[in-house]
C-alpha positions as CSV (number, residue, x, y, z in Angstrom):
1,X,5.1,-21.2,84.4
2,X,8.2,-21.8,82.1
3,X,9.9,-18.8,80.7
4,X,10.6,-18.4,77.4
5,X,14.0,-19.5,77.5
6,X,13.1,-22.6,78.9
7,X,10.5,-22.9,76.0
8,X,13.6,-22.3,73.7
9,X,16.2,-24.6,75.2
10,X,13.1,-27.7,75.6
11,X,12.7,-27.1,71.4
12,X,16.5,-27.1,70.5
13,X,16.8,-30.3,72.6
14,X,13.7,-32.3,70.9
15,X,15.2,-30.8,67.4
16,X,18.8,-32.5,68.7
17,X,17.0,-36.1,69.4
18,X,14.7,-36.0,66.3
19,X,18.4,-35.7,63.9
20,X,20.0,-37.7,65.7
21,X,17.8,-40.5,65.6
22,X,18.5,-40.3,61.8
23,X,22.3,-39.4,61.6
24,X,24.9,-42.1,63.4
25,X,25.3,-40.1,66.8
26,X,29.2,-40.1,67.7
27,X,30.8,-42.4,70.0
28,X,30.7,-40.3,73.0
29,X,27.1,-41.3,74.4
30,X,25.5,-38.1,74.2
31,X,22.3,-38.6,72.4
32,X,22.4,-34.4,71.5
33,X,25.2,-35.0,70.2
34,X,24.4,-35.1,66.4
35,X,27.7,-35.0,63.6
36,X,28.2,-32.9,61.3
37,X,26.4,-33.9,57.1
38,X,29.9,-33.6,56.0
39,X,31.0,-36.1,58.2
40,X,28.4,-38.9,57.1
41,X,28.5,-37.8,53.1
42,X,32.5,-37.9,52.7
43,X,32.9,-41.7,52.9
44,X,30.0,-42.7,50.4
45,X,32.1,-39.4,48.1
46,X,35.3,-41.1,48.5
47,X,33.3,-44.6,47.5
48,X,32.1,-42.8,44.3
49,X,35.2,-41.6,43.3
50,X,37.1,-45.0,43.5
51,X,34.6,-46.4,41.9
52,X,34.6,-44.2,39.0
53,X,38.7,-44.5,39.2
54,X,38.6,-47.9,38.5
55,X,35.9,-48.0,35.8
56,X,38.1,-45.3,34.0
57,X,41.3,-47.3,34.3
58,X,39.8,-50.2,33.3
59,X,38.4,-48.4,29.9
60,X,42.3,-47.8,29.6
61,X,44.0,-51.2,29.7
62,X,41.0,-53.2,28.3
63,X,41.8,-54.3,24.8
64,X,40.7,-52.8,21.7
65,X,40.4,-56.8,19.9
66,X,40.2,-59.8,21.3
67,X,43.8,-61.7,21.2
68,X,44.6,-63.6,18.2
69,X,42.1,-61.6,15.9
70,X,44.1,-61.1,13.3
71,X,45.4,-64.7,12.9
72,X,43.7,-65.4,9.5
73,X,40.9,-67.4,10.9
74,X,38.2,-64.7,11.5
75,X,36.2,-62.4,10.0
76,X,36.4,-59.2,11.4
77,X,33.7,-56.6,11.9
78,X,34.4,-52.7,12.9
79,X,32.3,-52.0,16.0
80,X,30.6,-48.8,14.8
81,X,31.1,-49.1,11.3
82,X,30.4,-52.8,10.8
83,X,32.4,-53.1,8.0
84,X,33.7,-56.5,6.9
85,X,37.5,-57.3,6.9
86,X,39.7,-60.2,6.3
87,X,43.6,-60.8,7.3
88,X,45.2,-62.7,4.4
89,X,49.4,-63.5,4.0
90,X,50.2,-61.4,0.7
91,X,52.2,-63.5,-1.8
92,X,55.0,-61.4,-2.1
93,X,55.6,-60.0,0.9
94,X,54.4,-62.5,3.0
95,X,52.9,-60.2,5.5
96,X,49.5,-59.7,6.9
97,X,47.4,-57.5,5.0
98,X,44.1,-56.2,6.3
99,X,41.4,-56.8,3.4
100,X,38.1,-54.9,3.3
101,X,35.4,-57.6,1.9
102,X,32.5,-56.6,0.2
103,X,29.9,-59.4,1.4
104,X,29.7,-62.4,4.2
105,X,30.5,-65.3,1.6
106,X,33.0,-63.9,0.3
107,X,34.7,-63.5,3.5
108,X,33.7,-67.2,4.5
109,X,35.3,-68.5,1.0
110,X,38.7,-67.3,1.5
111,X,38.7,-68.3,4.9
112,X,38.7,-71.8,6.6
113,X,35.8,-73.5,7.6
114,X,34.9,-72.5,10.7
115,X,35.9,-68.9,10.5
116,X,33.8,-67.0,13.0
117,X,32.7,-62.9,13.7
118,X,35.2,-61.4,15.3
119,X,34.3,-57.3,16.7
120,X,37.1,-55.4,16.6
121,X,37.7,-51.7,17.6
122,X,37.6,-49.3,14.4
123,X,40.6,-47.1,15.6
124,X,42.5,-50.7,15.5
125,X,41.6,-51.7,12.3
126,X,42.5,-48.6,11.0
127,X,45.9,-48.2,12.6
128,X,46.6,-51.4,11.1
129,X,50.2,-51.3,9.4
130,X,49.1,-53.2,6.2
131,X,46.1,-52.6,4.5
132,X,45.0,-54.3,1.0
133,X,42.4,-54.0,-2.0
134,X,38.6,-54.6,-1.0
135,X,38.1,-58.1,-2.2
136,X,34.9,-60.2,-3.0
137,X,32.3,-61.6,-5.0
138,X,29.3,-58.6,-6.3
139,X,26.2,-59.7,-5.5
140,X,26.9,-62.5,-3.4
141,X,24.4,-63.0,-0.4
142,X,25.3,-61.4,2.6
143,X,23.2,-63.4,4.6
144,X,23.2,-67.0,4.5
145,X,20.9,-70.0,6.1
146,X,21.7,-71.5,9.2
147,X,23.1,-75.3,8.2
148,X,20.2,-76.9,10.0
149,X,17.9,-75.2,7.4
150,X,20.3,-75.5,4.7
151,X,19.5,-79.4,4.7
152,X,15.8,-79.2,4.8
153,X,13.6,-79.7,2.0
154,X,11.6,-76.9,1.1
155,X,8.7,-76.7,-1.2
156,X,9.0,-76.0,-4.7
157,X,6.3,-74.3,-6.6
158,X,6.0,-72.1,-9.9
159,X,2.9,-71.2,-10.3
160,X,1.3,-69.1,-13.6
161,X,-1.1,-66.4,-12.9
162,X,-3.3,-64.7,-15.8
163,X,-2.6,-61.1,-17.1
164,X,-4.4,-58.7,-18.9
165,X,-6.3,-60.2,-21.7
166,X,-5.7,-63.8,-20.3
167,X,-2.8,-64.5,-23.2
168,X,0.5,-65.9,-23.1
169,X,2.2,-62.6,-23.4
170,X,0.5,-61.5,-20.3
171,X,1.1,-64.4,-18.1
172,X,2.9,-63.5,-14.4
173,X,5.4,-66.6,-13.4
174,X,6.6,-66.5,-10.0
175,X,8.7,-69.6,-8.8
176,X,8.4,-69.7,-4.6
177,X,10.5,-72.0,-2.6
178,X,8.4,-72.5,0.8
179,X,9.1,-73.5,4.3
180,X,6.3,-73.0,7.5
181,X,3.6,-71.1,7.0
182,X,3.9,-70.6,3.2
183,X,4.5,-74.5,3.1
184,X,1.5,-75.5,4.9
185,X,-0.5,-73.0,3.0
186,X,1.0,-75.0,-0.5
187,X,-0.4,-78.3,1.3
188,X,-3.7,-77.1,2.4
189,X,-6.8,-79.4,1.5
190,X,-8.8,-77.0,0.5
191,X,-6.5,-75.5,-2.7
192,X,-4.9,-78.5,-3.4
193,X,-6.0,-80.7,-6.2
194,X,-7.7,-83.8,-4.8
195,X,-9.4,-86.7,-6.3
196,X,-11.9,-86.0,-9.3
197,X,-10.6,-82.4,-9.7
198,X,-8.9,-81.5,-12.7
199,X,-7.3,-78.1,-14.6
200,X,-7.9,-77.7,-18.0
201,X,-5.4,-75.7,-19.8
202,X,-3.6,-74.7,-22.9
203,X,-0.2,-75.3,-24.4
204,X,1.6,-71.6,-26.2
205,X,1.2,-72.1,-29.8
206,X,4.2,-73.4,-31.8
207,X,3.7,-72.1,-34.7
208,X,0.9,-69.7,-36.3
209,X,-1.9,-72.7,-37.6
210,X,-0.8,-74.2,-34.3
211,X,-3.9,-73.9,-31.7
212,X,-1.9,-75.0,-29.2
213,X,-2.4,-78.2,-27.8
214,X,-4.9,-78.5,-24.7
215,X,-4.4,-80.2,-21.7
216,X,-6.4,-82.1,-18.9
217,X,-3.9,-81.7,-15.3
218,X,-4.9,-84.5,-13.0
219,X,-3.7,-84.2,-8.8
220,X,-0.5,-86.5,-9.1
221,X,0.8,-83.6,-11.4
222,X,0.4,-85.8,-14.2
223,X,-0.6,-83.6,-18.1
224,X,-3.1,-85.3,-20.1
225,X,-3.6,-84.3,-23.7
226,X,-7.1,-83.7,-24.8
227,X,-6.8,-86.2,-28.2
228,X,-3.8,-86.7,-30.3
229,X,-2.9,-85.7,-34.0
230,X,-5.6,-87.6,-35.4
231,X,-8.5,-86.7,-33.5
232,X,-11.3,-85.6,-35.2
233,X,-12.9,-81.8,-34.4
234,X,-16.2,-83.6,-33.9
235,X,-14.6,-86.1,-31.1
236,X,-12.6,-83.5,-29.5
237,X,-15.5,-81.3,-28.5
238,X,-17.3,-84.5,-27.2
239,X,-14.1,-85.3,-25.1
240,X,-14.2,-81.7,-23.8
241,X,-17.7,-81.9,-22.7
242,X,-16.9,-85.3,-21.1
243,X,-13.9,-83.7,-19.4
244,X,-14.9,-80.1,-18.2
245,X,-18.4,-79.6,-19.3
246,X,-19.5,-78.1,-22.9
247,X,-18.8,-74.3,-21.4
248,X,-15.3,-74.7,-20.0
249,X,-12.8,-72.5,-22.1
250,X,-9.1,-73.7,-21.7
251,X,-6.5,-71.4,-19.4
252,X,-3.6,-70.2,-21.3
253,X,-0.4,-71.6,-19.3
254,X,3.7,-71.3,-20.1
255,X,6.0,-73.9,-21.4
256,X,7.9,-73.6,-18.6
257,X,5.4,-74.3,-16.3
258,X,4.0,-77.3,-18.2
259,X,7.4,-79.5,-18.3
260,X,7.5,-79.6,-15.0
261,X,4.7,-81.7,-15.1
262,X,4.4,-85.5,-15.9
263,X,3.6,-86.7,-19.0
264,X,0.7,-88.6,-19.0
265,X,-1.3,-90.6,-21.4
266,X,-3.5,-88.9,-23.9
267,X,-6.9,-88.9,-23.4
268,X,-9.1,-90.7,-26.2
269,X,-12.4,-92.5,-26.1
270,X,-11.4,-96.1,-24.8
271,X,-11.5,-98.5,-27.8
272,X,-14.5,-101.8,-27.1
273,X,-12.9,-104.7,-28.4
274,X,-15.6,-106.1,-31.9
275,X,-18.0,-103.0,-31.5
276,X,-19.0,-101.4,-34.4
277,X,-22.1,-98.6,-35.0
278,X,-23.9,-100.7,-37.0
279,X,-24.4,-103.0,-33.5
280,X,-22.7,-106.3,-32.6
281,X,-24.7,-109.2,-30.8
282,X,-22.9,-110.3,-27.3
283,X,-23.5,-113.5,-26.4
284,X,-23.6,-112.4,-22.2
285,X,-26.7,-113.2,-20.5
286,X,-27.8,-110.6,-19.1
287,X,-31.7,-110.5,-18.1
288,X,-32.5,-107.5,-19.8
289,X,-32.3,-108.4,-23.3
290,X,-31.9,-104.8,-24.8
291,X,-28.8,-104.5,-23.1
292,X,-27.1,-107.3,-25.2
293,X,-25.4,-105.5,-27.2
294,X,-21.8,-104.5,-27.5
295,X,-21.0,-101.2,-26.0
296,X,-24.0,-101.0,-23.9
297,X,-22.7,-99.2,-20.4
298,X,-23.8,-101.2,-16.9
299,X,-23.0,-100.4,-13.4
300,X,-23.7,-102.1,-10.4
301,X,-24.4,-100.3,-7.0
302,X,-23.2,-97.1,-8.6
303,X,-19.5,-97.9,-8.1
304,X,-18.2,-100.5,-10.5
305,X,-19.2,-99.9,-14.0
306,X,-18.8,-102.3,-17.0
307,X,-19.3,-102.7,-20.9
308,X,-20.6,-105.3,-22.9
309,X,-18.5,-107.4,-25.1
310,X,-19.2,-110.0,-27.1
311,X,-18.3,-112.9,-24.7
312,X,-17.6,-111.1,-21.5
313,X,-18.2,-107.9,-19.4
314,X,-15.4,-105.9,-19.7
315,X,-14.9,-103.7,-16.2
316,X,-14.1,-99.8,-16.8
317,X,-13.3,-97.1,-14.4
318,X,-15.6,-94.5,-14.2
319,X,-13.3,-91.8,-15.6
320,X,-13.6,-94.5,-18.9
321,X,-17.4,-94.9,-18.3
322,X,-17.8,-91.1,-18.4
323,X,-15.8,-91.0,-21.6
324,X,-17.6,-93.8,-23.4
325,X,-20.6,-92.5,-22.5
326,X,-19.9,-89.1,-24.4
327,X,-18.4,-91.3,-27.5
328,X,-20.9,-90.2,-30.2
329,X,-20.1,-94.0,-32.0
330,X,-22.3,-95.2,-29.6
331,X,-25.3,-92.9,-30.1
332,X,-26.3,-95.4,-32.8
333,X,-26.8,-98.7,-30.3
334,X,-28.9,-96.7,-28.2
335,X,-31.0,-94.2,-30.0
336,X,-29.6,-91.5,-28.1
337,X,-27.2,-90.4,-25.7
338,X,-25.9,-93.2,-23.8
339,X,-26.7,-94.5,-20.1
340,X,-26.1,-96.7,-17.6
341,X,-28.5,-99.6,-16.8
342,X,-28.1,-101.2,-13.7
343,X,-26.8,-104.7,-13.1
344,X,-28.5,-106.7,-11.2
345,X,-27.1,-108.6,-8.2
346,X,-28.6,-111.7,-9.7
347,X,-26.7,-110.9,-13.1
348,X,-23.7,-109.8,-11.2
349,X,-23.3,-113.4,-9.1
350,X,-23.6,-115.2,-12.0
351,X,-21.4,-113.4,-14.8
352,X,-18.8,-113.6,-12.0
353,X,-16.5,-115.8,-14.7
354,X,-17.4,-113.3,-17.2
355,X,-16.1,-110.2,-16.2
356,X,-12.5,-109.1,-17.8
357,X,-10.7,-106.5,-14.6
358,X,-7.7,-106.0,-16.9
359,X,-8.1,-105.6,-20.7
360,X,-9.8,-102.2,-20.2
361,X,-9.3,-101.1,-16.9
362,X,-5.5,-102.1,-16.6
363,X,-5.1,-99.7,-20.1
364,X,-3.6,-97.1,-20.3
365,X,-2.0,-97.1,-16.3
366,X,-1.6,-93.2,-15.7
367,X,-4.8,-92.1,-16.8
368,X,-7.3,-91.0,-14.0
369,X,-9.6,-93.4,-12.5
370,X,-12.2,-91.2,-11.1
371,X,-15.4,-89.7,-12.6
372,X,-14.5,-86.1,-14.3
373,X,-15.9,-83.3,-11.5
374,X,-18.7,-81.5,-13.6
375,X,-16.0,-78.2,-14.3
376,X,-11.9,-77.9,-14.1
377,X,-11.2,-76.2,-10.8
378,X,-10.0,-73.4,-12.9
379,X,-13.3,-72.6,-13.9
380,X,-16.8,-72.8,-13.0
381,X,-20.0,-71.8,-14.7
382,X,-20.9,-68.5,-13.2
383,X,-17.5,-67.1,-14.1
384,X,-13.9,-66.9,-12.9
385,X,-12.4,-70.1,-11.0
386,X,-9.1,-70.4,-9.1
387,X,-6.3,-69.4,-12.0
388,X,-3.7,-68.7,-10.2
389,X,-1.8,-72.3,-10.9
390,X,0.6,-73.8,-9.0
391,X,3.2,-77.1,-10.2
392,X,4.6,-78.0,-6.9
393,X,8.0,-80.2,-6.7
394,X,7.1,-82.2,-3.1
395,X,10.1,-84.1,-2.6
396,X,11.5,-87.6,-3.9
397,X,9.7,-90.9,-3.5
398,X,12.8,-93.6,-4.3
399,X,13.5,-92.7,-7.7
400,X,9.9,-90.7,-8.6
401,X,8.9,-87.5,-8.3
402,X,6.2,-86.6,-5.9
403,X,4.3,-83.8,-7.3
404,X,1.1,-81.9,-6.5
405,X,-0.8,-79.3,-8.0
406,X,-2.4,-76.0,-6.1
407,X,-5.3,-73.6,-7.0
408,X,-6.2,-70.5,-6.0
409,X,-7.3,-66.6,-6.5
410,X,-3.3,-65.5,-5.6
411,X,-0.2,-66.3,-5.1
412,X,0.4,-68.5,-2.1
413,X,2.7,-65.8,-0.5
414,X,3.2,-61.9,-1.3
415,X,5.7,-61.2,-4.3
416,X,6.9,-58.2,-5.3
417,X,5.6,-57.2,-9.6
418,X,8.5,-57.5,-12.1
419,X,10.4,-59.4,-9.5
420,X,13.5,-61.2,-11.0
421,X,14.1,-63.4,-8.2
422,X,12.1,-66.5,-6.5
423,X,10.2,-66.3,-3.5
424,X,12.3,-67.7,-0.1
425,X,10.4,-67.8,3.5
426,X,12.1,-65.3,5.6
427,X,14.7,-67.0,7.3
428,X,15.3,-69.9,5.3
429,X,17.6,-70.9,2.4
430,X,18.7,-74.9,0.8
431,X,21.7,-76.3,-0.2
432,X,20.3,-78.2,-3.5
433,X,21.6,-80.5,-6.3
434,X,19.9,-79.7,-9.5
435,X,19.5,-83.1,-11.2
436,X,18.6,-83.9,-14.6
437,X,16.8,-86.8,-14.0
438,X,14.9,-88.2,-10.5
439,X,17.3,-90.6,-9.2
440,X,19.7,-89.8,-6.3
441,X,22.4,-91.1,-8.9
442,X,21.3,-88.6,-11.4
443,X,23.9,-85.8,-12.4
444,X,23.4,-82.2,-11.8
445,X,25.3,-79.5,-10.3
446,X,25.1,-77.8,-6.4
447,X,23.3,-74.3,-5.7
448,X,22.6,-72.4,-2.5
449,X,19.3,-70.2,-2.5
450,X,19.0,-67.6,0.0
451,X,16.5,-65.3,1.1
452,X,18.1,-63.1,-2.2
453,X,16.2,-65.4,-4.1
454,X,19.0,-66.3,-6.4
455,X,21.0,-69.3,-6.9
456,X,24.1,-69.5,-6.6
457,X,26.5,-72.0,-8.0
458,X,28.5,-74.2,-5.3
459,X,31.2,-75.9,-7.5
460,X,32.0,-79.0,-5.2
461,X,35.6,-79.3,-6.6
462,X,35.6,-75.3,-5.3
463,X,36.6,-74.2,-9.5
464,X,35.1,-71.6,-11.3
465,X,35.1,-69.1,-13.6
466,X,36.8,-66.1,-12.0
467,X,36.6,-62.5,-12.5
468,X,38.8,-61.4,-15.9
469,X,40.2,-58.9,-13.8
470,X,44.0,-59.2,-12.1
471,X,43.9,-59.5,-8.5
472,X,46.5,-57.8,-5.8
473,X,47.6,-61.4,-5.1
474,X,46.3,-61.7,-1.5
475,X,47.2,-65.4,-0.5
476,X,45.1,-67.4,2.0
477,X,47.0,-68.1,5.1
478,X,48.2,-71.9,6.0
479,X,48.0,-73.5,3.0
480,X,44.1,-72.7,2.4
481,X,45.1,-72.9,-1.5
482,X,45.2,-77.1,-1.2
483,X,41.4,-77.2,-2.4
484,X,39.5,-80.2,-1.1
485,X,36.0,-81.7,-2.2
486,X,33.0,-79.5,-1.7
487,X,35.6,-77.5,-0.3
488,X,33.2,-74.1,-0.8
489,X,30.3,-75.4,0.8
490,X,32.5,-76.4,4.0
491,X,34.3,-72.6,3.7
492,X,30.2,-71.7,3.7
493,X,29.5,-73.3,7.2
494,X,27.8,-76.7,5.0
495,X,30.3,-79.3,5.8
496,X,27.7,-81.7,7.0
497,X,24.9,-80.6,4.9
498,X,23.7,-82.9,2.1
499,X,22.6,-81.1,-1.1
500,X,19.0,-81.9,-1.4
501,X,17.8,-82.9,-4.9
502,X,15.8,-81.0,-7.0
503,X,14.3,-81.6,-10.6
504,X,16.3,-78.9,-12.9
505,X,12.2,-78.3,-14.1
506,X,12.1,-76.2,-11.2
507,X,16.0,-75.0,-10.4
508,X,16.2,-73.5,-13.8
509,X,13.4,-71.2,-13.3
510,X,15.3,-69.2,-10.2
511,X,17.6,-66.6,-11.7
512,X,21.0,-67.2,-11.2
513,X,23.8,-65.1,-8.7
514,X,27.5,-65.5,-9.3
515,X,29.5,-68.3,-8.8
516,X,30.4,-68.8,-5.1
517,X,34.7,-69.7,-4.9
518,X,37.2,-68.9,-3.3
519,X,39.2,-67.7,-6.5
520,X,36.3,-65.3,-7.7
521,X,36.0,-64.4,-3.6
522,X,39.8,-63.6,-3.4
523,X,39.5,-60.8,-6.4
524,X,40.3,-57.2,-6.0
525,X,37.1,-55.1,-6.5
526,X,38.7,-51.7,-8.4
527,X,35.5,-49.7,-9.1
């Protein structure tokens, strides 16, 4: 039986084996022999601690800013502070001064085109021998659109909502310029005006006995006034009920919103050529004797509709038939309220050389062809319709306008009440060219919109009005004074980009920012 030193010894051999499976044994090929921990942790501590060494020495000699920052080409940015700077060659002196800039385009502006971030230590920049004046434009945007978007056309839209009381001194106005989402929701099918739909609205008053004149708005953008000057009360309200229905009250809209529409033809009851109330004899043979009479209304297969004349059948659209038919001259020749009698296809073969496609039909051309829905979308007869109303600029077609006209209970994006700016999609911006007319040859000045919702004048021969304060005389390095064509838009990061145009209707409703140059960027900012 083992004694209890052998019990002891067999243990402290098995404990030897068991760590020495786990710790290198030494070189000397006893398996009980097991090293020391110290001498298995001191290489991976010695490791470590170079390790550490180097990453300490190279925090020491890495540099603080990249080479060549300071070369007049960059715009510097403070690492923690992520304040703006500039280098500019001071006229007098002709030394590099560091400049403290108040906003991106400003720093862009008196910088070449090109000019890129540069992060720069803030212990370097302020160690810097020379510093100068903060310079800058106020209020110019600090973020600008990337110059693939800067070239895209957006969306235009202003659209009128009603205020309290539904009057012109209540009226919201917010003017949106749309890209993606907000785009596609300006273009959807279901708020869009479409064919037969209409608006019916009402011009501000111009003067006290003015009513203010009322308008029809058809789906090419086109305004229609309800009668002229010498319009009768009597045949107004007829055209109203042929128009909108005999409850539709008119929406108060602005003046502003209004010219950006097209002018269209006022709407009157189409003049028959030889009718008179009394009654006229036509000499068309049509089968049913009653109807030959001049004036009387005829359609065939319910989509081309015609009126007797005296010699022929003069063809009408059915936005005219729907007029006519409400024209209270002709109450007379039928004893009543006028309808349509059906031609018959026997009658229709052979009046064939008897029907006039142009006389009527051809006159006047931008007046709407289809029949009049029974209500403006803008209403309806159990209340409230879609009033928030938008005039949306689409684009150019050669030298028109494409326009189209949107309906709904709100605004097509989120806008902030009392807002003096225009609404841009996050992330976009345009370079634009407001023109005065609709041709690409058309005059009108450059403007960049930005998020800001601003615009801000581009002067393409880089002038402007600067600031009537003196400036320290900071002087653009290499020459940048020699001011080229559409030298601020390059400055900007828009070399390539061409303005897109844009009716001033619209452009003139976005507030304006400051002038964007590179002698308003250049001025010392004192306060």
């Amino acid at each position: 039986m083992a004694s209890r030193r052998d019990e002891l010894n067999a243990y402290t051999f098995a404990r030897k084996r068991t760590v020495g499976a786990f710790l290198q044994p030494s070189g000397g090929g006893n398996d009980e022999d097991a090293p020391k921990p110290v001498r298995a942790v001191l290489p991976s501590v010695v490791v470590a601690a170079v390790i550490v060494a180097g990453f300490g020495m190279w925090g020491v000699i890495k540099p603080s800013a990249p080479k060549g920052w300071d070369d007049g080409k960059n715009i510097i940015q403070g690492k923690d502070s992520t304040t703006r700077y500039v280098v500019l060659i001071d006229s007098e002196t002709h030394e590099k001064v560091l400049h403290q800039v108040l906003n991106m385009s400003s720093a862009k502006l008196v910088l070449p085109a090109g000019s890129k971030v540069v992060p720069v230590a803030d212990s370097v920049l302020d160690a810097y021998p020379n510093h100068g004046a903060t310079i800058g434009i106020p209020y110019a945007p600090d973020k600008l659109p990337k110059s693939d978007d800067a070239g895209v056309a957006k969306k235009w839209s202003v659209c009128d909502r009603p205020g309290k009381g539904e009057i012109q001194a209540t009226i919201n106005q917010a003017v949106f310029v749309a890209a993606d989402a907000e785009a596609k929701k300006l273009a959807s099918p279901d708020l869009v005006l479409s064919t037969g739909q209409s608006l019916y609205v009402q011009a501000p008053k111009e003067s006290e006995d003015d009513p203010g004149s009322e308008y029809l708005i058809d789906p090419q953008g086109r305004k229609h006034a309800v009668g002229n000057v010498g319009t009768s009360a009597d045949d107004r309200t007829n055209l109203r009920a042929a128009l909108f229905g005999s409850d539709a009250k008119p929406q108060q809209v602005t003046k502003d919103w209004l010219d950006t529409l097209d002018a269209g033809d006022a709407i009157l009851f189409p003049k028959i050529p030889d009718f008179l109330p009394k009654g006229v004899a036509s000499k068309v043979g049509l089968t049913p004797k009653e109807e030959r009479k001049v004036g009387r209304l005829l359609q065939f297969q319910n989509n081309s509709f015609y009126v007797v004349g005296v010699n022929k059948l003069f063809e009408i659209s059915a936005f005219q038939a729907e007029l006519i038919r409400y024209n209270p001259e002709l109450r007379t020749i039928y004893d009543g309220t006028p309808k349509f009698a059906d031609l018959s296809p026997g009658d229709y073969a052979k009046l064939q050389g008897q029907i006039d496609s142009k006389t009527l039909k051809d006159d006047p051309k931008k007046m709407p062809q289809e029949k009049p829905a029974d209500h403006p979308v803008n209403f309806n007869g159990s209340g409230k319709g879609r009033t928030v109303l938008c005039s949306t600029f689409e684009g150019m077609e050669g030298q028109s306008i494409k326009r189209s006209v949107w309906a709904s209970t709100d605004y097509p994006a989120p806008v902030t009440s009392g807002a003096a700016t225009a609404h841009v999609s996050p992330g976009h911006g345009l370079l634009f060219r407001s023109v005065d007319g609709s041709g690409a040859d058309s005059s009108g000045s450059n403007f960049l919109i930005t998020e800001t919702g601003l615009r801000y004048s581009v002067p393409s021969n880089n002038d402007g009005k600067g600031a009537a304060t003196p400036s320290a005389d900071p002087q653009a390095p290499q020459g940048q004074q020699q001011e080229q064509a559409n030298e601020a838009a390059s400055r900007l990061g828009f070399e390539k980009v061409q303005p897109t145009l844009v009716p001033h209707w619209w452009a003139d409703l976005v507030p304006a920012g400051p002038v964007l140059n590179t002698k308003t960027a250049l001025q010392a900012q004192t306060a």
